[in-house]
C-alpha positions as CSV (number, residue, x, y, z in Angstrom):
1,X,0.0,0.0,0.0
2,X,2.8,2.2,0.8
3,X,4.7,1.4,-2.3
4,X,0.8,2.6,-4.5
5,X,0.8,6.5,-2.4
6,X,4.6,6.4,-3.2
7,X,3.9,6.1,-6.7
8,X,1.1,8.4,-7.0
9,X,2.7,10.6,-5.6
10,X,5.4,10.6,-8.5
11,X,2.3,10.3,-10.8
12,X,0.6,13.8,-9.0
13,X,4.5,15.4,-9.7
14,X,4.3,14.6,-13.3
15,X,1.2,15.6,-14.4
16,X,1.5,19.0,-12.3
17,X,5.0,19.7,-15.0
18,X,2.6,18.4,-17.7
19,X,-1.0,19.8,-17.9
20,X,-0.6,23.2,-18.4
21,X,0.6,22.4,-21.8
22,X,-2.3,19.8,-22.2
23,X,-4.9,22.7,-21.6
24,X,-3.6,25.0,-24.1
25,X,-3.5,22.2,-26.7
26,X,-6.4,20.9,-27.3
27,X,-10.5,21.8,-27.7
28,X,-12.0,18.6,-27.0
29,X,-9.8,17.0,-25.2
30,X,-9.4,13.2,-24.5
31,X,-6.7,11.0,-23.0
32,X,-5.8,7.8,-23.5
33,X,-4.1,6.4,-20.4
34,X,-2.7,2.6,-20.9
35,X,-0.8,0.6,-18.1
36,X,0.9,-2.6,-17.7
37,X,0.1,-5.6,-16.0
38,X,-3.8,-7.2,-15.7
39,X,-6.6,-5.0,-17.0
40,X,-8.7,-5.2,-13.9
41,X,-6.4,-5.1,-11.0
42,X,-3.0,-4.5,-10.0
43,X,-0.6,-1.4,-9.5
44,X,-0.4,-0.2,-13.2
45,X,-4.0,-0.6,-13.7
46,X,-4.6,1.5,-10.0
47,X,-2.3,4.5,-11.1
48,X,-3.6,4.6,-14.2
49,X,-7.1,5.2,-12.8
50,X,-5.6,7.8,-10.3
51,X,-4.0,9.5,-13.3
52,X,-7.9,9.3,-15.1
53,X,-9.7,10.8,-11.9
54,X,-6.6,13.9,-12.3
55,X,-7.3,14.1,-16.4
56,X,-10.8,14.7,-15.2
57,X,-10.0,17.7,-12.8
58,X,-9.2,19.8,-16.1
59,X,-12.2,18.5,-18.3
60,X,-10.1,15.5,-20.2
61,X,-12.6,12.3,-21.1
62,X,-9.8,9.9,-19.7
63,X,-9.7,5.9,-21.5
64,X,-7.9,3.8,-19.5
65,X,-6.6,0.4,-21.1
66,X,-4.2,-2.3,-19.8
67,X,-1.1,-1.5,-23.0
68,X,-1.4,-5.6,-23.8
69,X,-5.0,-4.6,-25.1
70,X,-3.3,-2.0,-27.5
71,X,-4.5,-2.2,-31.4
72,X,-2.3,0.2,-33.6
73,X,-3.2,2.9,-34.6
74,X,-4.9,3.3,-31.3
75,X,-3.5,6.7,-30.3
76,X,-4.4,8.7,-32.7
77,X,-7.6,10.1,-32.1
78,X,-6.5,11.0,-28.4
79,X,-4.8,14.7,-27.7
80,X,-2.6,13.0,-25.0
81,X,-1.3,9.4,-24.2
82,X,0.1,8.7,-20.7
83,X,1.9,5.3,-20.8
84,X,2.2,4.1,-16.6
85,X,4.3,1.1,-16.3
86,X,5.2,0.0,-12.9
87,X,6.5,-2.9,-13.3
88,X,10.1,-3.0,-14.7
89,X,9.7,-6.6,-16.3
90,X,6.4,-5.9,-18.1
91,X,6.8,-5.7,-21.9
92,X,5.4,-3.2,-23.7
93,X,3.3,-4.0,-27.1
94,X,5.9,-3.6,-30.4
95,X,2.6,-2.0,-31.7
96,X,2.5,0.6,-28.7
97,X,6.5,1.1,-29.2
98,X,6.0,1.6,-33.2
99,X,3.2,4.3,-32.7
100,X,5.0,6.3,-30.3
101,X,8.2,6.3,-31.9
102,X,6.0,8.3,-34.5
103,X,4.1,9.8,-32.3
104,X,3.9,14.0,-32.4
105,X,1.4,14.6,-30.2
106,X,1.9,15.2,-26.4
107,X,2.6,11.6,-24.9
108,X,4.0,11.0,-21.5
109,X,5.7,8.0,-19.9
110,X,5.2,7.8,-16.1
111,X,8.1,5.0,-14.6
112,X,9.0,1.8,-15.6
113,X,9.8,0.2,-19.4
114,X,10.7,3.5,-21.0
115,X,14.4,2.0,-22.0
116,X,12.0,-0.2,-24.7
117,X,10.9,2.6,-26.6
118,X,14.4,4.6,-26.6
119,X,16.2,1.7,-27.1
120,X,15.2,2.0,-30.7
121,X,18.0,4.6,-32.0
122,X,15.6,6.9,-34.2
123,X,13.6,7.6,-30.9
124,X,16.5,8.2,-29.1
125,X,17.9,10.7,-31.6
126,X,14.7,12.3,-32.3
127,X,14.0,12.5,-28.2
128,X,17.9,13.5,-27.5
129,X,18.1,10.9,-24.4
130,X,17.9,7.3,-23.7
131,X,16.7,5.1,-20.4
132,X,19.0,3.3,-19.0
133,X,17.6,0.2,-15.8
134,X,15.8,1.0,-13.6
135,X,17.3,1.5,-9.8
136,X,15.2,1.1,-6.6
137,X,18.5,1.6,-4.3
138,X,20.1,4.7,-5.3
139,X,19.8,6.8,-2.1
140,X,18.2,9.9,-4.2
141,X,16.1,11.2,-1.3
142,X,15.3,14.7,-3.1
143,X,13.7,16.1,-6.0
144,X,14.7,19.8,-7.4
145,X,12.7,21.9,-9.2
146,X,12.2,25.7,-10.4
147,X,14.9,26.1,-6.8
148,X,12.1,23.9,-4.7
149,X,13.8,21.0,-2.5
150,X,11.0,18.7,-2.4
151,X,11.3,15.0,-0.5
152,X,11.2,11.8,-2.8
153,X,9.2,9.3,-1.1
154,X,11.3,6.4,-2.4
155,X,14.8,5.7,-3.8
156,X,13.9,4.1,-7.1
157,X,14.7,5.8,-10.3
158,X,14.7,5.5,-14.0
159,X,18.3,6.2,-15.5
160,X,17.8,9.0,-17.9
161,X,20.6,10.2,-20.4
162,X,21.0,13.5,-22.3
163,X,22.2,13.1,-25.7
164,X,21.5,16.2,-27.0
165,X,20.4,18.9,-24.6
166,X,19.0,21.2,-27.3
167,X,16.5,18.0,-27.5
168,X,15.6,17.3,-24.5
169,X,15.0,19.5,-21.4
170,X,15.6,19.0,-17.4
171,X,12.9,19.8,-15.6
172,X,13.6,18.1,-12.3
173,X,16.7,16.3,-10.8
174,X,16.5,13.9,-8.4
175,X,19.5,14.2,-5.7
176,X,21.7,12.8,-2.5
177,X,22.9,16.3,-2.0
178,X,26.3,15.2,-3.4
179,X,25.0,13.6,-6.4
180,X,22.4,14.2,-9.1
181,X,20.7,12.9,-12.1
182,X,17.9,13.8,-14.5
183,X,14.0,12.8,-12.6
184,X,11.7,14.8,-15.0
185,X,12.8,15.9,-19.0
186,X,10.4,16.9,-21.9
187,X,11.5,16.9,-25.4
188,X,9.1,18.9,-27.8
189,X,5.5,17.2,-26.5
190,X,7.3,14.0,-25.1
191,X,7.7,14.2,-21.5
């Protein structure tokens, strides 16, 4: 239970660097929010509905979908795809990965299994990072941003690397105090 607030808390963080863009972008706007693991149960599927109820808050029709239920072409209609995956061994859909490595809308990646999208070169290069493993032990207890300490509720983090920083901004670092590394980045509407 602990381990669910944890994450929804990194899930509230995100979309609070995230939806003023969303508003400005789109008329009728809808979301598509996908998840790993079962479609009726289970951590992705819970903070991908927590996400939903959020999308809600600013007038988005949220669709939640387990990403193993993902047709291609999917996507497309939706102004905004969140992709949750909380699980570090899930695998995501090849047709998931092939859409949003085209993908020019605004799409965000909350967590886990973002190394299987930019492990395909052309996504890294058009991105300008790539995502390493996945680390639960790292010791990063803090998360800066806009000059704001703020606690991080657990130590686990993705492995993010800048490859071209005219790509790809930093929004927020997580941090040990001696040591830092990118937490949060956006490159055009990927985030």
């Amino acid at each position: 239970m602990l381990f669910a607030v944890r994450r929804c808390r990194q899930i509230i963080l995100i979309l609070g660097f995230l939806l003023p863009s969303l508003l400005l972008a789109a008329k009728q706007p809808a979301a598509l929010i996908l998840h790993d693991g079962p479609a009726n149960s289970g951590e992705g599927m819970i903070a991908a509905r927590e996400a939903a109820n959020l999308m809600g808050h600013f007038g988005y029709a949220a669709t939640v979908l387990a990403a193993d239920r993902y047709s291609a072409g999917q996507a497309a209609p939706f102004q905004a795809v969140f992709v949750v995956g909380m699980d570090d061994k899930s695998v995501i859909p090849a047709p998931l990965l092939a859409d949003l490595a085209r993908r020019e809308e605004t799409t965000c990646w909350i967590n886990q299994c973002l190394g299987q999208l930019t492990a395909n070169p052309a996504v890294a290069e058009r991105l300008g990072f790539t995502c390493g493993e996945s680390d639960d032990d790292t010791g990063l207890d803090t998360v800066k941003y806009r000059g704001f300490a703020l606690p991080k509720t657990d130590e686990g983090i993705n492995h993010l690397r800048i490859l071209d920083p005219k790509k790809t901004e930093v929004l927020a670092t997580a941090s040990t105090g001696k040591e830092s590394e990118p937490f949060v980045v956006r490159s055009g509407r990927f985030w």
